[in-house]
C-alpha positions as CSV (number, residue, x, y, z in Angstrom):
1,X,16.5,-89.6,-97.7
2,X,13.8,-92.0,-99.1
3,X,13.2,-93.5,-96.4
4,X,12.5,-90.8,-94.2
5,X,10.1,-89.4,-97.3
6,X,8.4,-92.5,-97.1
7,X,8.1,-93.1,-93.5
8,X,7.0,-89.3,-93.0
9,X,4.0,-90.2,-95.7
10,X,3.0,-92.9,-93.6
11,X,2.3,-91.3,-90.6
12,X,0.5,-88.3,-92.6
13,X,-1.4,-90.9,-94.3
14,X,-2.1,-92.8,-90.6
15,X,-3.3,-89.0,-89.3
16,X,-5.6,-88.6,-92.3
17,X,-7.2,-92.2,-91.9
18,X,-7.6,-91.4,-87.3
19,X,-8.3,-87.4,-87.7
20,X,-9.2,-86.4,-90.7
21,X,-10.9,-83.2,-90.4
22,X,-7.7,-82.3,-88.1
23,X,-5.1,-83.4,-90.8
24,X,-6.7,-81.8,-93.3
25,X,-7.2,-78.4,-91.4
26,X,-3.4,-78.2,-90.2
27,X,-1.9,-79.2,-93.6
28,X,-3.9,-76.5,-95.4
29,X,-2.9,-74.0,-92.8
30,X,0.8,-74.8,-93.4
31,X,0.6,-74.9,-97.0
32,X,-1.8,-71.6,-96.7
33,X,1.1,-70.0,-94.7
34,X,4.0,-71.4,-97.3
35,X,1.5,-69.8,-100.3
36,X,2.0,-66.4,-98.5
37,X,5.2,-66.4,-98.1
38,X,6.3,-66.9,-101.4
39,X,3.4,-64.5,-102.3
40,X,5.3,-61.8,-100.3
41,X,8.5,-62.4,-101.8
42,X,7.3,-62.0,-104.9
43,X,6.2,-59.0,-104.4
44,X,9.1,-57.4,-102.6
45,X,8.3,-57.4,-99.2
46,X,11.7,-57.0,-97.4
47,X,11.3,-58.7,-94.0
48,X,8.4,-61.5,-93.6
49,X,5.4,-60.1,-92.4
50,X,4.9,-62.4,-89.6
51,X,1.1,-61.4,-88.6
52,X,0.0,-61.4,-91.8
53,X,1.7,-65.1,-92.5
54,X,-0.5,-66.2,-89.2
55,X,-3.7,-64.8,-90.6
56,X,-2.9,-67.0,-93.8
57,X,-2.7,-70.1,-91.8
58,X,-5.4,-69.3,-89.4
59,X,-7.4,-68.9,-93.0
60,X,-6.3,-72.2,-94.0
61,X,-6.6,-74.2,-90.4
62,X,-10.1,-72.8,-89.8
63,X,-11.6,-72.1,-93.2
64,X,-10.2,-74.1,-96.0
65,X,-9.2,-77.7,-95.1
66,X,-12.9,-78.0,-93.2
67,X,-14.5,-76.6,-96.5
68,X,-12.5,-79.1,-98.5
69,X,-12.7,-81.7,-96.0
70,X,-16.9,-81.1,-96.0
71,X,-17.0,-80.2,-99.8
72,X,-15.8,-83.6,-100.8
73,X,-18.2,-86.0,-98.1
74,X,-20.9,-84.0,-99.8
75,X,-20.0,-84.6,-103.4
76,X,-19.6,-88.7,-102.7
77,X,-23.1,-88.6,-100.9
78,X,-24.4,-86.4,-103.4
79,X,-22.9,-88.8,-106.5
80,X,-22.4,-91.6,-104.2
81,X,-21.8,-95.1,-106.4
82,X,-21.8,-93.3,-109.2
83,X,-18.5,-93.4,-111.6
84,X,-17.1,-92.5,-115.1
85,X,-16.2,-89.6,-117.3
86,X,-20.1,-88.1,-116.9
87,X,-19.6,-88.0,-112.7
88,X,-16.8,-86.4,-112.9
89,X,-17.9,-83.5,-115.7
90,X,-20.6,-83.3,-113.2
91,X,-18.5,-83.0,-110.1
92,X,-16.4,-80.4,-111.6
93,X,-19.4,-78.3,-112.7
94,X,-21.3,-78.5,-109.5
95,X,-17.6,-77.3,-108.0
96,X,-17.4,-74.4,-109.8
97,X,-20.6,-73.3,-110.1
98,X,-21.3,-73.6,-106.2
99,X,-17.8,-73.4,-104.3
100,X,-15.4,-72.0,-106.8
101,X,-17.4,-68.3,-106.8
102,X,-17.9,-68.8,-103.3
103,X,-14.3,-69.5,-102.1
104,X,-13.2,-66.6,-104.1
105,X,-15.0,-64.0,-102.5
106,X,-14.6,-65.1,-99.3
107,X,-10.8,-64.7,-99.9
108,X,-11.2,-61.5,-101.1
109,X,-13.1,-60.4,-98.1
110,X,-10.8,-62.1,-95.4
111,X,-8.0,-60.5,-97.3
112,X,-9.1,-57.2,-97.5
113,X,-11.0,-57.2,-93.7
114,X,-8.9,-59.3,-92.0
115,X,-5.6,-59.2,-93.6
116,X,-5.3,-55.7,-94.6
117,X,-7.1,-54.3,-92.0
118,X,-9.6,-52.2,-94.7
119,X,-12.8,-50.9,-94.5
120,X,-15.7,-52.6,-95.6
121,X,-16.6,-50.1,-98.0
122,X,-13.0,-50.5,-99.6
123,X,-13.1,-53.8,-99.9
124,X,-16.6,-54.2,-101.7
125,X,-14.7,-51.5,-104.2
126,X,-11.7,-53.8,-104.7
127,X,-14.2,-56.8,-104.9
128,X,-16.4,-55.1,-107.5
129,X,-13.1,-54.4,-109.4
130,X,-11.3,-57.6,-109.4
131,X,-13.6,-60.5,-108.9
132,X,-14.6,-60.8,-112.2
133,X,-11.1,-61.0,-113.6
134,X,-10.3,-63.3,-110.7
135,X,-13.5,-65.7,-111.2
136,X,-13.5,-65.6,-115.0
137,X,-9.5,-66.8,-114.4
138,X,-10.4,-69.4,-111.5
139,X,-13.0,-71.2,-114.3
140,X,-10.1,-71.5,-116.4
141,X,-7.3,-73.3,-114.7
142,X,-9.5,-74.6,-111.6
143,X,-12.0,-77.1,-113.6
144,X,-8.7,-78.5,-115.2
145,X,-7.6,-79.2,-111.3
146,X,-10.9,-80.3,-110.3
147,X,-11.0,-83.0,-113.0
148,X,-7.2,-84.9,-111.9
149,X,-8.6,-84.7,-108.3
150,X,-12.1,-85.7,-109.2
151,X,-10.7,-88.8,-111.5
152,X,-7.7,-89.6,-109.9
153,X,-7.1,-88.8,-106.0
154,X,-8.8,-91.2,-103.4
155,X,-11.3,-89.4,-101.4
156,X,-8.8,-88.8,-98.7
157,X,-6.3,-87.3,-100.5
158,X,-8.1,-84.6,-102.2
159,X,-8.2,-81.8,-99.8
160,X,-4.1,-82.8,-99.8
161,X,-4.3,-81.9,-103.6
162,X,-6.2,-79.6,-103.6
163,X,-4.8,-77.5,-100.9
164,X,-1.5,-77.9,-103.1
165,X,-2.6,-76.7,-106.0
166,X,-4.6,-74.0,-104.0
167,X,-1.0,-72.9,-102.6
168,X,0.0,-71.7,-106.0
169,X,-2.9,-70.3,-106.7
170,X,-3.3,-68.3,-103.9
171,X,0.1,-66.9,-104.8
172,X,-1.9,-65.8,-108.1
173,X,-4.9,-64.7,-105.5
174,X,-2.8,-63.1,-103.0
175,X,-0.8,-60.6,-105.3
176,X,-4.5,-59.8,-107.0
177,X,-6.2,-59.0,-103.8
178,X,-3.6,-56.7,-102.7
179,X,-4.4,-53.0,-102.3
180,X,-2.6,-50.5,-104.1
181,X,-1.6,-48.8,-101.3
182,X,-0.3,-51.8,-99.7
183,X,1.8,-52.2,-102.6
184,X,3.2,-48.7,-102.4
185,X,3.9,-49.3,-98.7
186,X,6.3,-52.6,-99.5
């Protein structure tokens, strides 16, 4: 079983160093996709809602592994040569301050547009409502994440991390941004 662990690694890791944009969009769709099913079990939901799981992924493909993948070329050219314990505080900060708010809302939206299918007008509501909570909770558990990956993931492997630790979290995310009444309707 080892083996087949270890030669599967090496062909991500072959993918990330020829495509990486392309690597990194596909594995955050996947993991995207395997944060929203688990999200839906959770939360009850019989039988797999199969469009909804696509609209995950597609979020994931076309949103978040290019944002990560762009996000962290930025932050080497913006610190680039630059190293230690002070860089990464600053990484971090800059992150949150910039594309942790950012990334939130934009979830919320896709969720509640896209998703869910909801009008505009009840989905600035729900974001009025929530995003605060959900903000004031991402500062706390996302600057812990930011600093591992910031201090000890090569550059390549980042997005990977993060995209894995963004799968649980948009468990968290996920079962927030739902509306009441599609909770009722499960």
């Amino acid at each position: 079983m080892s083996e087949i662990v270890t030669v599967a690694w090496q062909r991500y890791l072959r993918q990330l160093q020829l495509h990486p944009l392309r690597t990194k969009a596909i594995t955050s769709g996947v993991l995207a996709g395997c944060s929203d099913t688990i999200a839906q079990k959770i939360s009850g939901v019989k039988k797999l809602q199969l469009r909804r799981l696509l609209l995950f992924m597609l979020y994931g493909f076309c949103y978040a592994g290019p944002f990560g993948h762009f996000l962290h070329k930025l932050m080497e050219k913006i610190f680039k040569g630059k190293k230690g314990n002070e860089t990464v505080a600053k990484k971090v900060l800059l992150e949150q301050l910039t594309a942790s708010p950012w990334n939130n809302m934009i979830f919320m939206m896709y969720y509640g547009l896209v998703v869910e299918g909801r009008s505009f007008n009840l989905v600035s509501k729900k974001i009025r409502n929530d995003y605060p909570t959900i903000q004031l909770t991402s500062w706390k558990f996302w600057p812990i994440v930011g600093w591992i990956n910031y201090q000890y993931m090569p550059l390549q492997l980042r997005v990977l991390f993060h995209s894995f630790v963004a799968s649980c979290w948009g468990v968290f995310l996920n079962l927030k941004a739902r509306s009441a009444a599609t909770v009722k309707k499960a």
